[in-house]
C-alpha positions as CSV (number, residue, x, y, z in Angstrom):
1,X,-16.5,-12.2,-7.7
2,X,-16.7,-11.2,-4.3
3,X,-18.8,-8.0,-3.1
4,X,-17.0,-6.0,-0.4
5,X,-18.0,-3.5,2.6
6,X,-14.9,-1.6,4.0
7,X,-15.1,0.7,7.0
8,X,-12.2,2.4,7.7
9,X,-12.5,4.6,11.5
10,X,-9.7,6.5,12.7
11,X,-10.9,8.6,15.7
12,X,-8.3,11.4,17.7
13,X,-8.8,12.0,21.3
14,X,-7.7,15.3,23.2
15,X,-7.8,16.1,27.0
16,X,-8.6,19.6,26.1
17,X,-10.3,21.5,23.1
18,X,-8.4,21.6,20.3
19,X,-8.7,23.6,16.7
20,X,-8.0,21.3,13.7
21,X,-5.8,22.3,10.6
22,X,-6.1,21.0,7.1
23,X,-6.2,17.0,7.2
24,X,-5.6,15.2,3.6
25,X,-7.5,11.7,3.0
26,X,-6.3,8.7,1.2
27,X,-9.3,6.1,1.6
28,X,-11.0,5.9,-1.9
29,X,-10.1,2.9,-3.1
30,X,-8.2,3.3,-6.9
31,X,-10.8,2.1,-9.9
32,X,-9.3,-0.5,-12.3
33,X,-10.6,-3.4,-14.3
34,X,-10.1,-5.3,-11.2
35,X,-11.8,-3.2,-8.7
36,X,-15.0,-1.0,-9.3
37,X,-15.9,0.9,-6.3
38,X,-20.0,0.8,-6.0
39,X,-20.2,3.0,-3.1
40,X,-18.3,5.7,-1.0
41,X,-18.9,7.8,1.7
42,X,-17.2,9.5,4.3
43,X,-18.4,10.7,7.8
44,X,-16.2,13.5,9.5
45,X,-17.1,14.3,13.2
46,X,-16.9,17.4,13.8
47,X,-18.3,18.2,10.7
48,X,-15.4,20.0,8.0
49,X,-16.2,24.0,7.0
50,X,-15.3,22.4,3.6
51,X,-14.2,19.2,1.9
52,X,-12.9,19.2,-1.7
53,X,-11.3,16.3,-3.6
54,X,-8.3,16.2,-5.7
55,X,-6.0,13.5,-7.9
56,X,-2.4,13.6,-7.1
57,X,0.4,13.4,-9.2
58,X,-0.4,9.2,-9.4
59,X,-4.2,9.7,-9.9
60,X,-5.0,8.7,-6.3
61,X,-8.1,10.6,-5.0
62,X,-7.2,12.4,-2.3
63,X,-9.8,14.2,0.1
64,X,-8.6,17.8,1.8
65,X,-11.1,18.8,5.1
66,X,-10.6,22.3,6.3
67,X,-12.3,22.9,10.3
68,X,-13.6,26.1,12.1
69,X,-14.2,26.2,16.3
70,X,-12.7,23.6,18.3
71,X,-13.7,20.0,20.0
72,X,-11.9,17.2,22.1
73,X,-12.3,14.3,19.2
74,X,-12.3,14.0,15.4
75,X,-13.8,11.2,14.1
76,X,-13.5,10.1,10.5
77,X,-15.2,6.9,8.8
78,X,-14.7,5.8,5.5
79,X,-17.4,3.5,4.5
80,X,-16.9,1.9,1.2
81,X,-18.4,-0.6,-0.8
82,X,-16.1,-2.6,-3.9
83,X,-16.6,-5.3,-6.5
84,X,-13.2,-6.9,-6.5
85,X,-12.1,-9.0,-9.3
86,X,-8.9,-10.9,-8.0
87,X,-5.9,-11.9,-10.2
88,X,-3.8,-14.8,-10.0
89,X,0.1,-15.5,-10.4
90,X,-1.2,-17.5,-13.5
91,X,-2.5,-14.6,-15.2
92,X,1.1,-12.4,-15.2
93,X,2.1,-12.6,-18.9
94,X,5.5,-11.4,-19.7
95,X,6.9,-9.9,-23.1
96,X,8.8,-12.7,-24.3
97,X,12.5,-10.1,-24.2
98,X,11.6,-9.8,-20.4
99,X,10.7,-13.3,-19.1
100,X,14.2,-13.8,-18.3
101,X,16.3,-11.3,-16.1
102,X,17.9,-9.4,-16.5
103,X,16.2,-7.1,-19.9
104,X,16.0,-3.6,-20.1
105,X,12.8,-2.1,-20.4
106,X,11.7,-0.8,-23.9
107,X,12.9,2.8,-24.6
108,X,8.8,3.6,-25.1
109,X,8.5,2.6,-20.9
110,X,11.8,3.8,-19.7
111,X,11.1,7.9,-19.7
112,X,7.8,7.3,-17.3
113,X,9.7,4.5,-15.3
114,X,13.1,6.2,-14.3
115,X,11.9,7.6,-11.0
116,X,10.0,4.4,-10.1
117,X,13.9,2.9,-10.8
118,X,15.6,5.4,-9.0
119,X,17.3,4.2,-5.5
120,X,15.5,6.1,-2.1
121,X,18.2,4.8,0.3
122,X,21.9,5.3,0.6
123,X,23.4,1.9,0.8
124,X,27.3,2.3,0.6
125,X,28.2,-1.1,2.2
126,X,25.6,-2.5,-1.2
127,X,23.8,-4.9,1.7
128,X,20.5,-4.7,-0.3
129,X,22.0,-5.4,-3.8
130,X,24.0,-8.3,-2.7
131,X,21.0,-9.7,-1.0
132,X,18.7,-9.0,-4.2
133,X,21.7,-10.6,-6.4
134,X,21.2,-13.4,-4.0
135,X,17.9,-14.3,-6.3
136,X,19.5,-14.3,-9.6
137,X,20.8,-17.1,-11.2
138,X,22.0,-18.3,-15.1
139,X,18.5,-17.8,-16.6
140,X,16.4,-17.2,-13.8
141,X,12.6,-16.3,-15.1
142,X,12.2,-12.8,-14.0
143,X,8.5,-13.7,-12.5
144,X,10.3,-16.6,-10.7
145,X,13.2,-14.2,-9.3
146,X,9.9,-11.7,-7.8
147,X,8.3,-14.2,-6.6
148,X,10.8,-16.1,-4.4
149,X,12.0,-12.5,-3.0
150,X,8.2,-12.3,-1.8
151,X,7.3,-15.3,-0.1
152,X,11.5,-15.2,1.5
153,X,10.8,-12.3,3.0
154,X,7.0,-13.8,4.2
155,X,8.7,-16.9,5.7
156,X,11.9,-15.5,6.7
157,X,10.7,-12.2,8.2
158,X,8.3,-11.4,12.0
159,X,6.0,-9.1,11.3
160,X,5.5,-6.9,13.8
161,X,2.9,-4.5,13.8
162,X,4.3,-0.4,14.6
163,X,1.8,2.1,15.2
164,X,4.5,5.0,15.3
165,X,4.6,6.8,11.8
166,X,7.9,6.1,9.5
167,X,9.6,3.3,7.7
168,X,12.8,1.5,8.9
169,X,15.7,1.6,6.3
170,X,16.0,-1.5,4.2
171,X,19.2,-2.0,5.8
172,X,17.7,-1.7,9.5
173,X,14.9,-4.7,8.0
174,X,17.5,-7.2,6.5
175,X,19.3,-6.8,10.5
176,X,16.5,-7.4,12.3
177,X,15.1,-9.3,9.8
178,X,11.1,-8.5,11.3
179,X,9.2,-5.2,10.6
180,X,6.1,-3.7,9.8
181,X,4.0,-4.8,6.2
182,X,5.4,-1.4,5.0
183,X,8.8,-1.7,6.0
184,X,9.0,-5.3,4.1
185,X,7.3,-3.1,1.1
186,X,10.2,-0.6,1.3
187,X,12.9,-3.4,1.6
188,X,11.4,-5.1,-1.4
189,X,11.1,-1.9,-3.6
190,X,14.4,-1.2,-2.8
191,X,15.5,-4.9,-3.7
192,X,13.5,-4.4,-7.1
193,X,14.9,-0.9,-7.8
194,X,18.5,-2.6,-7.1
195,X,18.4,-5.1,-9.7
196,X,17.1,-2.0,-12.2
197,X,13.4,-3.1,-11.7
198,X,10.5,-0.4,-11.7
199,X,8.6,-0.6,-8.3
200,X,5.9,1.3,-6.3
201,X,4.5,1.7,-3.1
202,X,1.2,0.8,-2.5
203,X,-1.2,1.6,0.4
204,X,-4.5,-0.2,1.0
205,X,-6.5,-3.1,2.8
206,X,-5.7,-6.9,3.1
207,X,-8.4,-9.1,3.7
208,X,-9.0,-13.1,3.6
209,X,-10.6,-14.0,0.6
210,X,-11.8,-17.5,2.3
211,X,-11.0,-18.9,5.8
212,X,-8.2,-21.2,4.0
213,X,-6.5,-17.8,3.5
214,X,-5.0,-16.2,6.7
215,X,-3.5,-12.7,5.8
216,X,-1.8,-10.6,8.2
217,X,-2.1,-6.9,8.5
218,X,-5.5,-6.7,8.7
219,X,-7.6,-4.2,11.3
220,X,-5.3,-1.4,10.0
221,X,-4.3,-0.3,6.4
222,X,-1.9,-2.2,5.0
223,X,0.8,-2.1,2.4
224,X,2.7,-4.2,-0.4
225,X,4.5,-3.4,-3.6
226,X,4.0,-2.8,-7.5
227,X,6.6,-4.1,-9.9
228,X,6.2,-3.0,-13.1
229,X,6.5,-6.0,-15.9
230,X,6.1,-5.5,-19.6
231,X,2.8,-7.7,-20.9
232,X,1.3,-7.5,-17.8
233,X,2.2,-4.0,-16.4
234,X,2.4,-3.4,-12.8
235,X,1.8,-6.4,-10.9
236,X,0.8,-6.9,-6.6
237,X,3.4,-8.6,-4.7
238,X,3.0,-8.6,-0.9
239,X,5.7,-9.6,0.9
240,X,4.3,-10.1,4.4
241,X,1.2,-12.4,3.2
242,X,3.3,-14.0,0.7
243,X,1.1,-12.6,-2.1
244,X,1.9,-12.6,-6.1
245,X,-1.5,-10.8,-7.5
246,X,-4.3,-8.8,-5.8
247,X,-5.9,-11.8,-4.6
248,X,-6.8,-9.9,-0.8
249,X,-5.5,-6.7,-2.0
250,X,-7.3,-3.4,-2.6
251,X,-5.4,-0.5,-3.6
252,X,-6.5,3.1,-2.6
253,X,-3.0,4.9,-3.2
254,X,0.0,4.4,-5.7
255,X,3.1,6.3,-5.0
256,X,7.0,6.2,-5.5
257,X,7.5,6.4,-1.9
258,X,5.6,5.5,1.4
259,X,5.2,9.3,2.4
260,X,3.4,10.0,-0.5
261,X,0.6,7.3,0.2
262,X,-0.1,8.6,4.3
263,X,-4.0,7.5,4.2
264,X,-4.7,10.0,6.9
265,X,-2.3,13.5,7.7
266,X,-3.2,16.7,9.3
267,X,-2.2,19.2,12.2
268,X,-4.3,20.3,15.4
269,X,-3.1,23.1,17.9
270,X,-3.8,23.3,21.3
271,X,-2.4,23.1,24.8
272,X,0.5,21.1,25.3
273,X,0.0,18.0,26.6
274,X,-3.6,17.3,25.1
275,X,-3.4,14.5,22.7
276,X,-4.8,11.7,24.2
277,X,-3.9,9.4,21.2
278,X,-5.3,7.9,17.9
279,X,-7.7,4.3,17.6
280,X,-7.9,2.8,14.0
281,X,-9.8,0.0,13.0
282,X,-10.8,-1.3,9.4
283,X,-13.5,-3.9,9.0
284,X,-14.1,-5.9,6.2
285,X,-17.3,-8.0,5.0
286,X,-16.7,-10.1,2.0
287,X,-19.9,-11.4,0.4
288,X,-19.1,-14.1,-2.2
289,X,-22.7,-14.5,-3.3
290,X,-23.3,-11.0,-5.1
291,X,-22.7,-11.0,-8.9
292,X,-22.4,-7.3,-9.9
293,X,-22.6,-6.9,-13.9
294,X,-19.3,-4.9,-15.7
């Protein structure tokens, strides 16, 4: 199983001292049975008056740096170190009263899956749910249905990479048919929650498991979707690479919506004028060698 070595920079540049507000961080990668982080540490330049660590309402690990004085850059590196365990389309088992869509989820699921169900975009022209009916067919396997929406929207769709914060509407993604890795997420989780399907946001890293394996998104965080299907539970699909499992995928933060899973967030005051902008960049090492007992 391969070994990996994450560092995740994000550095802010000002023209002019500035004093730093609270800033929340989303970089710990989530611990699962198929990811065991090994190492984490995080380097904040200027040094925080305090740091304290919290789980949000979906368990991620979120990291809250308080600042005294002022300075002209804040720098903050994540550097992590995971043994990722990757899972394959072949290993999504399906409770036999699901494998064909539609089903209804059991009533023991439904009370903690409403809100993962609920619709996040007014759509009163019903674009999305005719093009996720455009899927379904007599009979179609429910895994089958998921994973043609993903690899359409991977073939079909540009990706365009979008610094600027914000999602585009699914509506605004099926017109221009190109967007950003999370504005296919949003249009798929939409498309998901349409045909009464439970699905999540997830925030994270891509990276090429092998050089057969060319993922886009990478050099940034990225972001894909969780569909929740009884046997398996909630299963990776990543629209942008194509992707049906976590095979290149590391999670760090689950949410019901994309501003819930912001890796990095904070304020600064100053002078007018004095941002001088923001350079991200996320490295990844895989080592394929390491074995790293359970």
């Amino acid at each position: 199983m391969p070994v990996l070595s994450i560092a995740h920079i994000t550095t802010y540049a000002y023209h002019q001292p500035v004093s730093f507000g609270e800033h929340r961080l989303m970089v710990r990668p989530r611990e699962s049975y198929d990811q065991r982080l090994l190492d984490a540490r995080i380097d904040i330049d200027p040094a925080p008056a305090d740091l304290r660590w919290l789980q949000d309402v979906f368990g991620n690990a979120v990291a809250v740096a308080s600042f005294a004085g002022t300075a002209t850059r804040l720098r903050i590196a994540a550097h992590l170190r995971l043994d990722h365990r990757p899972t394959a389309i072949e290993a999504v088992a399906v409770e036999t009263y699901a494998r064909r869509y539609p089903f209804t989820y059991s009533s023991e699921d439904m009370p903690d899956l409403l809100r993962s169900i609920e619709r996040q975009h007014h759509d009163p022209g019903r674009i999305v749910d005719r093009w996720a009916q455009s899927f379904v067919g007599p009979g179609t396997a429910t895994t089958d249905l998921l994973e043609t929406m993903t690899r359409t929207i991977h073939h079909d769709f540009t990706y365009v990479g979008r610094r600027e914060p914000g999602t585009q509407t699914p509506m605004e993604t099926l017109a221009a048919q190109r967007g950003t890795c999370r504005d296919f997420a949003v249009l798929m989780i939409e498309a998901a929650r349409a045909l009464g399907l439970a699905a999540r946001f997830v925030s994270g890293y891509v990276y090429n498991p092998n050089a057969r394996d060319a993922r886009v998104g990478g050099g940034n965080t990225h972001a894909w979707v969780r569909i929740f299907l009884p046997g398996s539970g909630w299963v990776e699909y990543d629209p942008t690479n194509g992707i049906v499992g976590n095979r290149g995928l590391v999670r760090v933060a689950v949410a019901r919506d994309p501003y819930q899973a912001v890796p990095l967030s904070g304020t600064w005051s100053g002078f007018p004028g004095s941002d001088a902008g923001m350079e991200v960049s996320v490295t990844i090492t895989v080592d394929h060698e390491e074995s790293v007992p359970c």
